[in-house]
Structure formats: structure tokens, C-alpha cells
C-alpha positions, 0 to 999 in steps of 0.5 A: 537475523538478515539470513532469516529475512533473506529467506522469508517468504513475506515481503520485508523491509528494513527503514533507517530511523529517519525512513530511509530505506535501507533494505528490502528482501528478495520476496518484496522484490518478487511481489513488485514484479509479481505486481506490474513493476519494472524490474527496474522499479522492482530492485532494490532501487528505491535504498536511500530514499524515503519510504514515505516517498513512495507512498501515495500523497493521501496516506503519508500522514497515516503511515507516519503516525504508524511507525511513530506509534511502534513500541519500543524494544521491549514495551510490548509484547507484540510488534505494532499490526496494520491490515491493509488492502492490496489488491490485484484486478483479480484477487482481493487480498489483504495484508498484514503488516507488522513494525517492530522498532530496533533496539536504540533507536536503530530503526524498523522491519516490516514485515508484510504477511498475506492474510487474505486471498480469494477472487473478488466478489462481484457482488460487493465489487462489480467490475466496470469497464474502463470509461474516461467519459465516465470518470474523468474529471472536469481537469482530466484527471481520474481519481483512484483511492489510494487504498482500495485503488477504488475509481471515483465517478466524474459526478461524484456519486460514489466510486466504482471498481475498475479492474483494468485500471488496477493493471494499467492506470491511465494516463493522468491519474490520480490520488485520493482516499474514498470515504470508506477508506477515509474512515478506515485511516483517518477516524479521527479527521486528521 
């Protein structure tokens, strides 16, 4: 099985069942890099510590629910799916992202499948320039969705898409969850 992940062309992961990080093929190493990531951040540096470490703070509690909802080997005829955003300053795109438990507890893989993938409609998202007068808050800080990497206005009056802070966030950013988003992950209120 590790050679059919080695050569996926999705980037994969392999969690022990504690969340540690255990393993990461070369298409998720290419994709960080692809991404902005050092090569540093883009190696398998990040083995043994804990995926939800990387996660941003907003959406920990989501993604453990996630995996503690992945079916057991053999319960279910479909590993458990998530299709999420993760988009480039350029490209929208979307993911889908699919847990399947190992046998006896063992852990999980997760692969990340690309189902999306088009230049972004300005029309639903215009683009607008980088402003900290404009989106920096009170303390400083700029609030980016820890989704859709939306940025929220200082005023509070809704959040904007900011491409340029999608390729380099500024110095002081910072994490939240835009209320579309918040829908999206968290129906529920948890």
C-alpha cells in the first residue's frame, strides 16, 4: 500500500491514532511548496507532532469531530468525505478530502483530491488591494478566515478578498472563521 501513496498524485497523509503525524507522500510535499512553503516547512518536517497543531485554532474542533466520525474498517462502504476550500490568490479551488480508519484502531489516511479548479470569479469575489487602515483592527491585528482565507474589514462590516494577503499574510495576522464559513463548519453552534 505505501507504494500506491508514494506515487498518488493527491496529497496524502498518514495520522497515528493519537493525530500524530506519521507520514506524508511526495505529492503533499510538492503541493506545500507549490503553496509558498519553505522547503523546510514543505518536508516532512512536521512527522510526530500533531496534525491538528497545524491547523488553525478556529477549525480544531471541527477537524476532531471529523476524524472521530470516520467509519471503522469495514462499517461503511465509503470512507468518511469533507470538500473544503483551499484556494490560491489566483485560483479558487476545492478539495475533497477522504478519511479512511485503519484496521484495529491503527490510525488513518487521508487523501486530498483536487475537484475544483478555475480562476476566481470576480464577480462573486472582487479582489481588493492590500489596505491595513482598512482591515486592521483596533489591537493591530488583521483577521483572515481560517477557510476561505477571506480578510475581515476593521468596521466590522463584512470581509473582503485580499489576493495579495493570500501569497503573503502580514505581519500580525490573525485567525478567525467568517460567518459563511461558520455556517458551513459549525451548523450546529459548536
Amino acid at each position: 500500500m505505501l507504494e500506491q501513496l508514494e506515487s498518488h498524485p493527491a496529497s496524502v497523509f498518514g495520522l497515528f491514532p493519537d493525530g500524530v503525524l506519521a507520514y506524508v507522500n511526495p505529492a503533499w510535499v510538492e503541493f506545500a511548496l507549490e503553496n509558498g512553503a519553505t522547503t523546510l516547512e514543505a518536508t516532512p518536517s512536521w512527522i510526530g507532532h500533531r496534525y491538528l497543531d497545524v491547523i488553525a485554532t478556529p477549525l480544531r474542533a471541527f477537524y476532531e469531530k471529523l476524524f472521530e466520525r470516520a467509519p471503522e474498517v469495514g462499517s461503511a462502504l465509503q470512507p468518511l468525505s469533507h470538500v473544503y476550500e483551499c484556494s490560491s490568490a489566483d485560483t479558487y479551488r476545492q478539495f475533497a478530502m477522504k478519511v479512511y480508519a485503519l484496521a484495529n484502531s491503527g490510525g488513518f489516511v487521508v487523501i486530498n483530491t483536487l475537484v475544483t479548479s478555475r480562476p476566481h470569479d470576480t464577480t462573486q469575489r472582487e479582489p481588493k488591494l492590500p489596505d491595513r487602515a482598512r482591515y486592521a483592527l483596533a489591537d493591530g491585528l488583521i483577521l483572515q478566515c481560517a477557510h476561505c482565507r477571506l480578510v475581515r474589514r476593521a468596521d466590522n462590516s463584512g470581509w473582503d478578498w485580499v489576493p495579495a494577503w493570500i501569497e503573503q499574510m502580514p505581519p500580525g495576522t490573525s485567525h478567525g472563521v467568517c460567518e459563511v464559513c461558520l455556517e458551513y463548519y459549525y451548523p450546529d453552534g459548536d
